[in-house]
C-alpha positions as CSV (number, residue, x, y, z in Angstrom):
1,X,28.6,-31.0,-33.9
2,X,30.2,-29.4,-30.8
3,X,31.2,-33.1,-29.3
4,X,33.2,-33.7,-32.5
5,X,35.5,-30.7,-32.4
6,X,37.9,-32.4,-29.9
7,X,40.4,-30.6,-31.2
8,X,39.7,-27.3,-30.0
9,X,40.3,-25.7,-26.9
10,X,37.7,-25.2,-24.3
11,X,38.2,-21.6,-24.9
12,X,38.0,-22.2,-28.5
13,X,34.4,-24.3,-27.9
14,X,32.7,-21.8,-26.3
15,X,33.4,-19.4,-28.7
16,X,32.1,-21.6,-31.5
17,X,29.0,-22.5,-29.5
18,X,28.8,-18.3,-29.0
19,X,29.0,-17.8,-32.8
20,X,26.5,-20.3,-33.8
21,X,24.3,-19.0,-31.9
22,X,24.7,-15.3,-33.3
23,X,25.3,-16.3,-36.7
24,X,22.1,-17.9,-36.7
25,X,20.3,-15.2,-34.8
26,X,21.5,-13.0,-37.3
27,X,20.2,-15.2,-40.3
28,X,16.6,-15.4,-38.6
29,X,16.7,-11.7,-38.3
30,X,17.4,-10.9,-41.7
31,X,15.0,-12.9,-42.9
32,X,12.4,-11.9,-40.4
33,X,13.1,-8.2,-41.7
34,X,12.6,-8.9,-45.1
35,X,9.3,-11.0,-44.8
36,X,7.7,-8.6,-42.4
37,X,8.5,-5.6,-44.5
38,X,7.9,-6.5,-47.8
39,X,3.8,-6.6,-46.1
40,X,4.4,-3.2,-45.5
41,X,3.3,0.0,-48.2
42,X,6.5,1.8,-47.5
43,X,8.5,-0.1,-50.0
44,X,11.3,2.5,-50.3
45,X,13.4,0.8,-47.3
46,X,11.8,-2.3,-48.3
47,X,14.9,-4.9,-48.6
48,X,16.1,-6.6,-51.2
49,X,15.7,-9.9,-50.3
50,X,16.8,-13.2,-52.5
51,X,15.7,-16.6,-51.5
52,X,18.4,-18.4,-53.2
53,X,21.4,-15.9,-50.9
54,X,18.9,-17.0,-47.9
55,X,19.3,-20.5,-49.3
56,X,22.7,-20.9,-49.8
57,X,23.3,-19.3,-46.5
58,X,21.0,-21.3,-44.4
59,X,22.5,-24.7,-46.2
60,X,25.6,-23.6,-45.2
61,X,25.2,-23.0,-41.9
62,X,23.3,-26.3,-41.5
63,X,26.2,-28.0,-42.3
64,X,28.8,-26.2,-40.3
65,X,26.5,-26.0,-37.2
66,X,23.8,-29.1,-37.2
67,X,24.4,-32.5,-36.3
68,X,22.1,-35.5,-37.9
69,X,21.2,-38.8,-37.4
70,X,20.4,-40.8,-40.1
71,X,16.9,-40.8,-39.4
72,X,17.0,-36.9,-39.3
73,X,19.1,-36.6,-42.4
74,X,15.8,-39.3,-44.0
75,X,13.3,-36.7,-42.5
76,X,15.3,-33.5,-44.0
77,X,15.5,-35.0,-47.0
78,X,11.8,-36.0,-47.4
79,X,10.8,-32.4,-46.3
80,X,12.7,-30.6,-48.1
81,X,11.8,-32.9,-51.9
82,X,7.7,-32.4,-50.9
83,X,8.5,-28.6,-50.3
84,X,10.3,-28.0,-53.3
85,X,7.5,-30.0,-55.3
86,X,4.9,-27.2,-54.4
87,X,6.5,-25.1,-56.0
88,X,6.7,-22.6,-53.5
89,X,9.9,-21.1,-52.1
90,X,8.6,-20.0,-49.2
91,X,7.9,-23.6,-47.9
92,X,11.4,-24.5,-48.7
93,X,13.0,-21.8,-47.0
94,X,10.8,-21.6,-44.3
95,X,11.9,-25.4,-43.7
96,X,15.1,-24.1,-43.4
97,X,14.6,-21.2,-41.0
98,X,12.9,-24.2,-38.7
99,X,16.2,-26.2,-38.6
100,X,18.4,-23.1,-37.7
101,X,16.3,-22.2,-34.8
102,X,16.9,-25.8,-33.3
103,X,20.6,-24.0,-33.0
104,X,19.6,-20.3,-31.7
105,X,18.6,-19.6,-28.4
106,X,14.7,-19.3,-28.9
107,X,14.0,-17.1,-26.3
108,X,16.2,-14.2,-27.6
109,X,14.7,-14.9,-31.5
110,X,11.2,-14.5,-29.4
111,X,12.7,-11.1,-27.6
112,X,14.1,-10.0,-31.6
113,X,11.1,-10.6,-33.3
114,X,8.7,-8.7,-30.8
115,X,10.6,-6.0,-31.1
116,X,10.9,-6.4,-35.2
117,X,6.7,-6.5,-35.1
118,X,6.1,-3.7,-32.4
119,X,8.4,-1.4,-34.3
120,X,7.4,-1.7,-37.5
121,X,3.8,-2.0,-36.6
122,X,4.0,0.8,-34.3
123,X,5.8,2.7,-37.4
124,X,3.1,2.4,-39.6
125,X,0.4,3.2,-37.6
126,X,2.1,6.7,-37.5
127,X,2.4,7.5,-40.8
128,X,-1.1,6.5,-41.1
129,X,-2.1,8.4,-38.5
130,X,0.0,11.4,-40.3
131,X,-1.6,10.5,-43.9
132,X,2.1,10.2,-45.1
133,X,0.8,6.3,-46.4
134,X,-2.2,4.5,-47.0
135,X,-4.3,2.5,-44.6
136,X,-5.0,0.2,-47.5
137,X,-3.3,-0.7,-50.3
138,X,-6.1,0.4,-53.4
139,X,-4.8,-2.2,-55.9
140,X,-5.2,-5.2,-54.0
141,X,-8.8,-4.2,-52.4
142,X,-9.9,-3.6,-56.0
143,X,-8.6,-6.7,-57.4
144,X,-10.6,-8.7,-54.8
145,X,-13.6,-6.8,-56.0
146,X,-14.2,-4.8,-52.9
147,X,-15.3,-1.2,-53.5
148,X,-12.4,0.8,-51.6
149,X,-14.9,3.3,-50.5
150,X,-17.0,1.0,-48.1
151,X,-13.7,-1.2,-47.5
152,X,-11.7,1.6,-46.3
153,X,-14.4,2.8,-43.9
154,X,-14.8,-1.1,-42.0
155,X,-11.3,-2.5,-42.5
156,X,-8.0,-0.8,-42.0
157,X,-4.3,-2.8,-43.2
158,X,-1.7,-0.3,-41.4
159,X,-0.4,0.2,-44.1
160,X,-0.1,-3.3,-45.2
161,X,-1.2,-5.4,-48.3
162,X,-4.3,-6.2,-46.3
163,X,-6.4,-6.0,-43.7
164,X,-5.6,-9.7,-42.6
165,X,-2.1,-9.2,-42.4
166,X,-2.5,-6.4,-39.9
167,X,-4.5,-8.5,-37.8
168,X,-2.4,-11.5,-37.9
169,X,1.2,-9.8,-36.8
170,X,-0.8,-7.7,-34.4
171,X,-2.1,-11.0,-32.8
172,X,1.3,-12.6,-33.1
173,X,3.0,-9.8,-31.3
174,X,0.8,-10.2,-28.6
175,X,1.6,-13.6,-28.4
176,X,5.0,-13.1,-28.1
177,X,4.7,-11.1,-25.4
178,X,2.9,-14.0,-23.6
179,X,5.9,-16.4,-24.6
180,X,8.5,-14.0,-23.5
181,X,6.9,-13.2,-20.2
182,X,5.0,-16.1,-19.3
183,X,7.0,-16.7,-16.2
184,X,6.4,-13.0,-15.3
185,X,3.0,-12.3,-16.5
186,X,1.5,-9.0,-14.7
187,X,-2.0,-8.1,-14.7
188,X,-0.9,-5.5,-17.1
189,X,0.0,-8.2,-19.9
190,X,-3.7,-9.7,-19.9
191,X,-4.9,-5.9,-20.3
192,X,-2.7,-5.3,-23.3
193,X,-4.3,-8.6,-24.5
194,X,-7.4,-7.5,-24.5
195,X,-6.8,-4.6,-25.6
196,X,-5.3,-6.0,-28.8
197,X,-8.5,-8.0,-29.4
198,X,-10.6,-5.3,-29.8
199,X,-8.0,-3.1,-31.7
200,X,-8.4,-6.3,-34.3
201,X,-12.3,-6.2,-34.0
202,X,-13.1,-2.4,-34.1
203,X,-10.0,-1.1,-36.3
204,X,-8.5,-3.9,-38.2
205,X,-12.1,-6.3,-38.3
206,X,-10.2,-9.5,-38.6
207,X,-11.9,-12.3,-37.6
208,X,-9.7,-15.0,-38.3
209,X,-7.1,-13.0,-36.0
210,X,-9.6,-12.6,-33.1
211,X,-10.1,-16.5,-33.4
212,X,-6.3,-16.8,-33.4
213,X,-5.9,-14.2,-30.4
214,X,-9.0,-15.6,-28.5
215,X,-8.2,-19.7,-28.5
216,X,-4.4,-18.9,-27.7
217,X,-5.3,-17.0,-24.5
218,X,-7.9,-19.6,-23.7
219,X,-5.7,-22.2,-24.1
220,X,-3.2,-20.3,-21.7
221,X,-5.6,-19.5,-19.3
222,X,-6.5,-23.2,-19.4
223,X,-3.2,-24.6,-19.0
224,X,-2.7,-22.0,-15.8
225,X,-5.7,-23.0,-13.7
226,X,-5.4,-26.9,-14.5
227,X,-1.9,-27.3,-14.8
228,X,-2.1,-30.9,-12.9
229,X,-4.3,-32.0,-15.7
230,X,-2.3,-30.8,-18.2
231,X,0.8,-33.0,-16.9
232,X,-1.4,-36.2,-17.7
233,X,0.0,-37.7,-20.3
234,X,-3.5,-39.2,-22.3
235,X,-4.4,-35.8,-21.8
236,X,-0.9,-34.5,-23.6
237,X,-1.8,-36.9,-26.0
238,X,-5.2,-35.9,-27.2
239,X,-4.3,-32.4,-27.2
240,X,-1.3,-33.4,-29.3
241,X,-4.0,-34.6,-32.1
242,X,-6.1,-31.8,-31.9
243,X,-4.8,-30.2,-35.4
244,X,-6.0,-33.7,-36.5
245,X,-9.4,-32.8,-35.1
246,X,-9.5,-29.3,-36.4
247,X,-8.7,-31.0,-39.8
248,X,-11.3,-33.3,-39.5
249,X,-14.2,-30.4,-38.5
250,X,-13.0,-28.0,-41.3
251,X,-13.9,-31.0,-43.9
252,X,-17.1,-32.0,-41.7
253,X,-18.4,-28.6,-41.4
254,X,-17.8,-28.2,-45.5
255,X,-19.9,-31.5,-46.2
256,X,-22.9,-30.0,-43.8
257,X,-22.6,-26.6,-45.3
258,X,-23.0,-28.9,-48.6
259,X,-26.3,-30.2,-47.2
260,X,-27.8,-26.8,-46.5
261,X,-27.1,-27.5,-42.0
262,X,-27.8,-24.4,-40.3
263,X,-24.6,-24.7,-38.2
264,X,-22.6,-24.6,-41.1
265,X,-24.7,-21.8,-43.5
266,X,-23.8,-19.6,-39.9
267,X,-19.8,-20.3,-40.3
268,X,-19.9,-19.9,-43.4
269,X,-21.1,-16.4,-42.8
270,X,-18.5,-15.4,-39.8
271,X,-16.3,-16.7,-42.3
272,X,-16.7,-14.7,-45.4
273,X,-17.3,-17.5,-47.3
274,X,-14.4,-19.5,-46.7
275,X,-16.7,-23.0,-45.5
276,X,-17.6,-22.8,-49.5
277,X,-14.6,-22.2,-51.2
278,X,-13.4,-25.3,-49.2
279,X,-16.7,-27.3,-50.4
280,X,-15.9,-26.6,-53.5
281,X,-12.4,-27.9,-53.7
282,X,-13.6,-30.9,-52.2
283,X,-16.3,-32.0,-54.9
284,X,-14.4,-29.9,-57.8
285,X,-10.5,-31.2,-57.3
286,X,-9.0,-34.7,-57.3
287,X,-6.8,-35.7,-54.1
288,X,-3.2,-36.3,-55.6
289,X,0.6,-36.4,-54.5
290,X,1.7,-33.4,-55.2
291,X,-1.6,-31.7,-55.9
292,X,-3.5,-30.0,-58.6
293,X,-5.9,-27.0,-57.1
294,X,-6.6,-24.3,-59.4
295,X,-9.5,-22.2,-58.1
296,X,-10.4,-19.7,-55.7
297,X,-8.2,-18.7,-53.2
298,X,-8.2,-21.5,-50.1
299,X,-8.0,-20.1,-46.6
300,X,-8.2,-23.1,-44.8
301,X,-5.0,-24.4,-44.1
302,X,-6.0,-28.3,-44.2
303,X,-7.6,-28.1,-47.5
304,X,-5.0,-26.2,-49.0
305,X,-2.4,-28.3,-47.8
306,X,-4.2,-31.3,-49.2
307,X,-5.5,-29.6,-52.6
308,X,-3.0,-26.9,-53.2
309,X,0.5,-29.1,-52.2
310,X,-0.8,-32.9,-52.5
311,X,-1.3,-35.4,-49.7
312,X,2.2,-36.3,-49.1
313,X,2.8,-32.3,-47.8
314,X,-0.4,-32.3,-45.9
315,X,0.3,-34.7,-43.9
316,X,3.5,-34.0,-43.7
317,X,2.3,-30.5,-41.8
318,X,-0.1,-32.4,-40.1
319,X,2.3,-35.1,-38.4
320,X,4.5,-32.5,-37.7
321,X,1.9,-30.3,-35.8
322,X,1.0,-33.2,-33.5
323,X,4.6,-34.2,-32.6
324,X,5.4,-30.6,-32.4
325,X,2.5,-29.9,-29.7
326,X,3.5,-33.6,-27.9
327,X,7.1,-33.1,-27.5
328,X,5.7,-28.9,-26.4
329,X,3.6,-30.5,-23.6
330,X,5.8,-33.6,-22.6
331,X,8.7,-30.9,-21.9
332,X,6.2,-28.9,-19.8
333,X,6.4,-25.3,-22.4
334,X,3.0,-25.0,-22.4
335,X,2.4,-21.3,-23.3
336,X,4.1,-22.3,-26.9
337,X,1.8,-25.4,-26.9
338,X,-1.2,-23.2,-25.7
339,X,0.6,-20.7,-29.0
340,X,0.2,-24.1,-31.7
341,X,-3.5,-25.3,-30.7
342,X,-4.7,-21.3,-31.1
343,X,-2.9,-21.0,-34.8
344,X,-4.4,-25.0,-35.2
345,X,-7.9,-23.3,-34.4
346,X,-6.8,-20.4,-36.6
347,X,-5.9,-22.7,-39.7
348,X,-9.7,-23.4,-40.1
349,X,-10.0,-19.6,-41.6
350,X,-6.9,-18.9,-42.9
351,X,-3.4,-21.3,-44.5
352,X,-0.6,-18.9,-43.6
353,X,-0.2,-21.2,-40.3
354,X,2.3,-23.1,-42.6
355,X,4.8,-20.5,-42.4
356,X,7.1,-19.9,-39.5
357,X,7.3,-16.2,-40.0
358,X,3.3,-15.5,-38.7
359,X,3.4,-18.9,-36.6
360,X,6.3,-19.0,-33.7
361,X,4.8,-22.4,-32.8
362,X,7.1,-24.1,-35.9
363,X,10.2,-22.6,-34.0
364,X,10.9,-25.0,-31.4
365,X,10.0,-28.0,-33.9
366,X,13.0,-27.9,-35.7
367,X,14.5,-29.9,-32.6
368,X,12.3,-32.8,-34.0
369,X,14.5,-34.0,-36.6
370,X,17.9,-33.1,-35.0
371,X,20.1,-35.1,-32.8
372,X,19.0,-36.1,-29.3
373,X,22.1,-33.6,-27.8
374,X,20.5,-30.6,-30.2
375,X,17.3,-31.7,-28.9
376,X,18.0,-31.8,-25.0
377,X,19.9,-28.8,-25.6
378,X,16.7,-26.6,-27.4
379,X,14.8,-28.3,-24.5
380,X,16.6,-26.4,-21.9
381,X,16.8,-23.4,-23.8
382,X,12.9,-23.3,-24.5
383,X,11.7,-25.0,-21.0
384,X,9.1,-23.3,-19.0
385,X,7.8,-24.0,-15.9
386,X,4.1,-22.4,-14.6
């Protein structure tokens, strides 16, 4: 919107472009603070956070700040109906936080956000470690039917509702710090790494975020020592689809578990069960638009995008995820792209992927369904070379 203000001063321009950029910041922030806490056990500075103030707010700056094309005001328009049939805020909201970060510079929202996750992880951990909190949080381990005795000896939360929350912002933090300092990684960084892991696997036993963790630093490690290959473009665009093939093995691996395979009875295991909850869904629950799941809880992000939310939103996520990891790896930021394919591994276990607050993957996608000058501009803020 910038190029229309002709009016204005160059003076007057740069300013604008400056507050954009910190108004939007500012609106990421707040609702990064009040996500992130309200997973926390210390509720007394808990926020009080309302999705229809985010709402109005984040409309509003859309259309004071973003510039559309037709075919991105057709695309907003089509995400923003299927999100608002699940049902689910969250989805519609988080939608939203996706288009303001097309207009933010994405390596200080990385920068904010570490620091957001360290702190209040890092905060919690103490007043564990005091006794002034929980670990876990009682009523939620007994409503899943866990005895909170034998739970409370394998599986600790931080503080938080549960133990796979802890696991997952403790992977994600980690991951930031790869995105943040991927130009400047020291040896220290791949310590701290690994030192994370088994903090998840000893202390937290989160499997789903070890699986998360692990594929991401793969993936980097990967894109660091064939880096040649990586600039091949079949090669960008067969990892592009490889949420498609992740999708594809999470319904395979449910019809062998279905016919007894070995293989799949051994998932199924390192998975608490997940494989058959999924199996179920798929012999118990009719494939519709908007969808019409109503059992057990579905961590597997495919099949509860396609059960839960209807076809239309899964593959809505699905599309998005490849173009997302295409347009990643065409503009050469590969540690984010090396980020998306570890949460795509990740959504075989677990369907919080969907949501920009635990995935910073979504964050540079917004620049999918903006303008071409948005676009070439969140390109040069978000570039990375190895």
């Amino acid at each position: 919107m910038i190029e229309t203000l002709n009016f204005l001063s160059d003076k007057q321009k740069e300013i604008y472009q400056k507050m954009q950029g910190y108004l939007g910041l500012a609106l990421l922030t707040y609702y990064f603070i009040a996500k992130v806490l309200e997973r926390f056990s210390f509720t007394l500075i808990r926020p009080y956070f309302s999705w229809k103030v985010f709402t109005v707010l984040a409309v509003g700056y859309i259309l004071l700040f973003c510039k559309f094309t037709w075919k991105s005001i057709l695309a907003t328009a089509v995400v923003m109906i299927i999100s608002c049939g699940t049902g689910e805020w969250y989805n519609y909201c988080g939608f939203l936080f996706i288009i303001i970060c097309s207009k933010v510079d994405l390596k200080k929202l990385e920068i904010i956000v570490f620091t957001i996750l360290t702190s209040f992880i890092g905060t919690s951990a103490l007043l564990v470690k005091l006794g002034k909190i929980s670990s876990n949080d009682r009523s939620v381990i007994e409503s899943r039917g866990y005895n909170i005795e034998w739970f409370g000896l394998t599986r600790h939360s931080l503080g938080m509702v549960h133990p796979n929350t802890a696991g997952l912002l403790v992977a994600e933090a980690i991951l930031l710090m790869f995105m943040i300092f991927w130009t400047k990684l020291k040896w220290w960084h791949w310590v701290i790494a690994v030192g994370g892991f088994v903090f998840i696997w000893k202390y937290i036993d989160c499997r789903s975020a070890m699986v998360l963790l692990g594929s991401s630093i793969l993936f980097m490690i990967i894109i660091r020592i064939l880096p040649k290959i990586i600039e091949n473009k079949v090669i960008q665009v067969l990892l592009s689809l490889f949420p498609v093939f992740m999708a594809a093995s999470s319904f395979f691996v449910a019809y062998l578990f279905d016919k007894g395979n070995e293989f799949a009875v051994s998932v199924y295991k390192m998975s608490s069960g997940r494989v058959s909850v999924l199996r179920d869904a798929i012999k118990t629950t009719e494939i519709t638009l908007f969808g019409n799941y109503d059992g057990y809880y579905l961590d597997n992000m495919y099949g509860w995008s396609l059960y839960v939310h209807g076809i239309l939103f899964a593959l809505l996520i699905v599309i998005l995820y490849v173009l997302a990891l295409y347009k990643l790896l065409k503009d050469k930021n590969y540690v984010v792209a090396a980020v998306g394919m570890g949460y795509a591994c990740f959504s075989f276990f677990e369907n919080l992927a969907s949501n920009p607050v635990y995935n910073p993957f979504w964050w540079g996608a917004g620049a999918l369904i903006m303008a071409k000058e948005v676009t070439s501009n969140v390109t040069a803020n978000t570039n990375v070379e190895i």
